[in-house]
C-alpha atoms as one frame of an Amber mdcrd trajectory, in Angstrom:
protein
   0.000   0.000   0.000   1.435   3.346  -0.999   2.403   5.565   1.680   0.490
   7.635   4.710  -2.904   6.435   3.133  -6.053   6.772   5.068  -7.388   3.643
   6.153  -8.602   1.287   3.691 -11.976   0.439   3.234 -11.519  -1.746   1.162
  -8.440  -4.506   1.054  -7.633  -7.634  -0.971  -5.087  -9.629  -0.093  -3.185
 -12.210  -2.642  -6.145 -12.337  -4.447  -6.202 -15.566  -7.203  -9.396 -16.262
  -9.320  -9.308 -18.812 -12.244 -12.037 -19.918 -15.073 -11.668 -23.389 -16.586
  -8.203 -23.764 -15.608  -7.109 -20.594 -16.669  -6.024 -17.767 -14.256  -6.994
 -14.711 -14.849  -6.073 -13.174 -11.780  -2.642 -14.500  -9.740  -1.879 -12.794
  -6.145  -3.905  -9.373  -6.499  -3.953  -6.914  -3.910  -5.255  -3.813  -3.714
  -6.561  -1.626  -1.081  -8.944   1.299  -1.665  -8.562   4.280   1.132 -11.926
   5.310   2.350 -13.359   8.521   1.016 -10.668   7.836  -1.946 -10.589   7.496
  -5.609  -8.760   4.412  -6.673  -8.221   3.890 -10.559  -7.856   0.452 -11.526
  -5.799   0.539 -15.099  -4.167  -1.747 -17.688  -4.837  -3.446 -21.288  -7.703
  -5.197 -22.660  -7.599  -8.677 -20.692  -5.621  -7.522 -17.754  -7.859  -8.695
 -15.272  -9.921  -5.053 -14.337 -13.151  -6.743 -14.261 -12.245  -9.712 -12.569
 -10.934  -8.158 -10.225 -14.450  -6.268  -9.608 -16.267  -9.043  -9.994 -14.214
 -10.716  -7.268 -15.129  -8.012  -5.018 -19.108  -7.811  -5.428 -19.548 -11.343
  -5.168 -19.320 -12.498  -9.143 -16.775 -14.236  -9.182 -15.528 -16.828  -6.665
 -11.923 -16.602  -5.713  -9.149 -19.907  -5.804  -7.082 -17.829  -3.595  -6.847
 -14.430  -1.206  -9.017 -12.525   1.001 -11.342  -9.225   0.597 -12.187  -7.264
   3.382 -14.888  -4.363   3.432 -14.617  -2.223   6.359 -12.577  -4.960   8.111
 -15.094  -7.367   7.520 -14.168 -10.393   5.344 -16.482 -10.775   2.267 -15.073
 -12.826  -0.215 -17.639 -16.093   0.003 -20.814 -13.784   0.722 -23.427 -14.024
  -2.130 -23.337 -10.964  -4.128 -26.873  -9.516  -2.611 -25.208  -9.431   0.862
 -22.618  -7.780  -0.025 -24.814  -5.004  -1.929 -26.657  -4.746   1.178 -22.853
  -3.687   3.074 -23.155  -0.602   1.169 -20.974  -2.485  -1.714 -22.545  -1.368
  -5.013 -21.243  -2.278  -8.756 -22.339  -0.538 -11.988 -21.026  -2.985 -14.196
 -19.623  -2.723 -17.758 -22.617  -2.563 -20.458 -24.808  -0.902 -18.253 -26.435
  -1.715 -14.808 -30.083  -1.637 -14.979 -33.259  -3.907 -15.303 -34.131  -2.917
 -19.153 -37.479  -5.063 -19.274 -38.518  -2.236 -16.331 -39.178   1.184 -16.413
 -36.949   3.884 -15.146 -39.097   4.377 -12.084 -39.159   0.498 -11.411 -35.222
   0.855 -11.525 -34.896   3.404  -9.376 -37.663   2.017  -6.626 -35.740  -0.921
  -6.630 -32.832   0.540  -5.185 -34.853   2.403  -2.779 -35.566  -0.800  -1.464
 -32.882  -1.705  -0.752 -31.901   1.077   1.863 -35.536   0.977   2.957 -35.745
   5.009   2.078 -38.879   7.193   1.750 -39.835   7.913  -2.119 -38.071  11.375
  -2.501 -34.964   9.206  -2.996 -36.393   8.603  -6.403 -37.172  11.843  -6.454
 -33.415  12.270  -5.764 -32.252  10.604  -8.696 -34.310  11.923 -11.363 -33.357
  15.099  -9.766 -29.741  14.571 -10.857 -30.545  13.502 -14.750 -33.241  15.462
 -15.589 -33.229  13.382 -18.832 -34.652  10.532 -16.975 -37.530  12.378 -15.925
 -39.071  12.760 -18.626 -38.604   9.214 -19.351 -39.870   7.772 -15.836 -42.368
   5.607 -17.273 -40.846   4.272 -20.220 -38.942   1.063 -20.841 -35.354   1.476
 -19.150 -34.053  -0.856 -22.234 -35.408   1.787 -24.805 -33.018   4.422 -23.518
 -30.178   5.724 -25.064 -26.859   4.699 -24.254 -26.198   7.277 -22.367 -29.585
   7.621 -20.451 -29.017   4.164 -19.728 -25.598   4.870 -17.881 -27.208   7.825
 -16.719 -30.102   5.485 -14.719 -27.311   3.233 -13.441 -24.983   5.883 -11.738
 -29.124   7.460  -9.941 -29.434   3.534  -8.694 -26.761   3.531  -7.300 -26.576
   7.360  -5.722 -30.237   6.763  -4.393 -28.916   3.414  -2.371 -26.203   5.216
  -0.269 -23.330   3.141  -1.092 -20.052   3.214   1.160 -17.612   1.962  -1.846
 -19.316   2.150  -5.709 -17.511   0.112  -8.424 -17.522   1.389 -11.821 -16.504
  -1.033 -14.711 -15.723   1.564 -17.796 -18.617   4.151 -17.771 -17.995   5.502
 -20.378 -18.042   2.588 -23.212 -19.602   3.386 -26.302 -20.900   6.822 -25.088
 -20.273  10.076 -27.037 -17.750  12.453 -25.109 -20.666  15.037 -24.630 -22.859
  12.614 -22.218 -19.175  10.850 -20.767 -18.038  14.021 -19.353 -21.517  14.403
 -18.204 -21.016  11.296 -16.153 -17.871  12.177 -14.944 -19.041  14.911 -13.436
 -21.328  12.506 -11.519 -18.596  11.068 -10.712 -17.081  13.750  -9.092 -20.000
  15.159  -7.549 -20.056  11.777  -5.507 -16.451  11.604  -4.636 -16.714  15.419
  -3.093 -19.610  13.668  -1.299 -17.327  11.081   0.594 -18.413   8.375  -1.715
 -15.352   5.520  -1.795 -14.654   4.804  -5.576 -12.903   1.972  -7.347 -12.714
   3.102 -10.931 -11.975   0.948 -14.338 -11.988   3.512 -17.153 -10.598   3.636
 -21.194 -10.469   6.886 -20.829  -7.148   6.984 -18.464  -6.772  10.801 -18.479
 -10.478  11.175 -17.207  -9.696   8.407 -14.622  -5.869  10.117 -13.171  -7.867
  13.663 -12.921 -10.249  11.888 -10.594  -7.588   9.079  -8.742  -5.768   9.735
  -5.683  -3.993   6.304  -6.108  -3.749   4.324  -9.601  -3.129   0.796  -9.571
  -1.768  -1.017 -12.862  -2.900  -4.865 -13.777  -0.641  -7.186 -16.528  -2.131
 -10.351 -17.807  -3.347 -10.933 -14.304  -0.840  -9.460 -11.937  -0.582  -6.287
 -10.287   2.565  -4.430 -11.796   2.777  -0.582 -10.232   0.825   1.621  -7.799
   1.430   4.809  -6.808  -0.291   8.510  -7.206  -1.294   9.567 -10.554   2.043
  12.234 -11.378   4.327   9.853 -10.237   3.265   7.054 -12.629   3.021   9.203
 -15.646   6.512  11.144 -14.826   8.105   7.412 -14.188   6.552   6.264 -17.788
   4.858   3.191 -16.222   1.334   3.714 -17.341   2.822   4.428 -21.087   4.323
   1.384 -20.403   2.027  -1.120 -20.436  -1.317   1.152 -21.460   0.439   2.865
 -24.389   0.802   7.081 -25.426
């Protein structure tokens, strides 16, 4: 863990997940300071959403621990680990498309047992989704789609969010929308682990930057030092 860090919220330890035989993670660890922004970079294939996946409760680990708030977690079924305050927006989008946008959102006021003017809340923050509240969440845009995954998740309360590349397909316009999402809920306190293509979006946000290799965890450090030492260059290219 990189120096005089507040204390981690989230840690893995050694962290080994295989599929068929294959590993696709060996001996990860990471730990994620609370009220910090941790970017989680590397290549196509390096492991980023594995690694996520690990953590909510998708993926099973051979190997290595995960502990939320000193807690252990790896094992839990992924509900009970939402329930910790652990929330995912995974990559392709994280919503129920065969329900509406209000459906969506309800369901995530469920799950912190709030009063309806959390929904409120979240169509609040994209007024695009409200005039869309009754439709189909899978007939959205792209980018209203994204847009209804980052309000489920703000209207829960989360404690740590994971975001799995935001910003895929999306025209810069609505990603820098997003971002600013993004940062609104970091200024809030809001403990993010961030995967992201678009790595100079993801260092203006990081306070720490981890880099993954074909499964292993290569560098970590602060965002200016890994740029001036040419590590992130290295193995994400110019």
């Amino acid at each position: 863990m990189p120096p005089e860090q507040p204390r981690p919220l989230l840690d893995v330890r050694d962290l080994t997940v295989s599929y068929g035989g294959l590993r696709a993670l060996v001996g990860v660890s990471l730990s994620v300071p609370e009220g910090c922004v941790v970017a989680l970079l590397g290549a196509n294939g390096a492991g980023k959403t594995t690694t996520l996946r690990a953590i909510t409760g998708l993926a099973r680990p051979s190997a290595g621990a995960i502990e939320f708030d000193g807690v252990r977690i790896d094992g839990r079924r992924a509900s009970q680990i939402a329930r910790m305050g652990v929330l995912h927006v995974p990559e392709g989008r994280g919503i129920f498309p065969s329900l509406t946008v209000r459906a969506n959102l309800e369901m995530s006021r469920q799950l912190v047992g709030g009063g309806d003017d959390l929904v409120d809340q979240g169509i609040e923050r994209f007024p695009a989704l409200g005039r869309r509240v009754e439709q189909l969440a899978g007939t959205l845009s792209g980018g209203e789609q994204q847009m209804l995954a980052l309000a489920r998740v703000l209207i829960a309360r989360p404690r740590l969010v994971l975001l799995d590349e935001i910003s895929m397909g999306l025209a810069p316009m609505i990603v820098a929308q997003l971002f600013d999402e993004v940062k609104a809920m970091a200024a809030a306190g809001v403990t993010i682990l961030l995967v992201e293509q678009y790595v100079n979006a993801a260092l203006e946000l990081a306070d720490y930057v981890y880099v993954l290799d074909k499964g292993r965890m290569v560098d970590v450090g602060e965002p200016a030092d890994l740029q001036e030492d040419g590590v992130l260059a290295s193995y994400l290219g110019s």
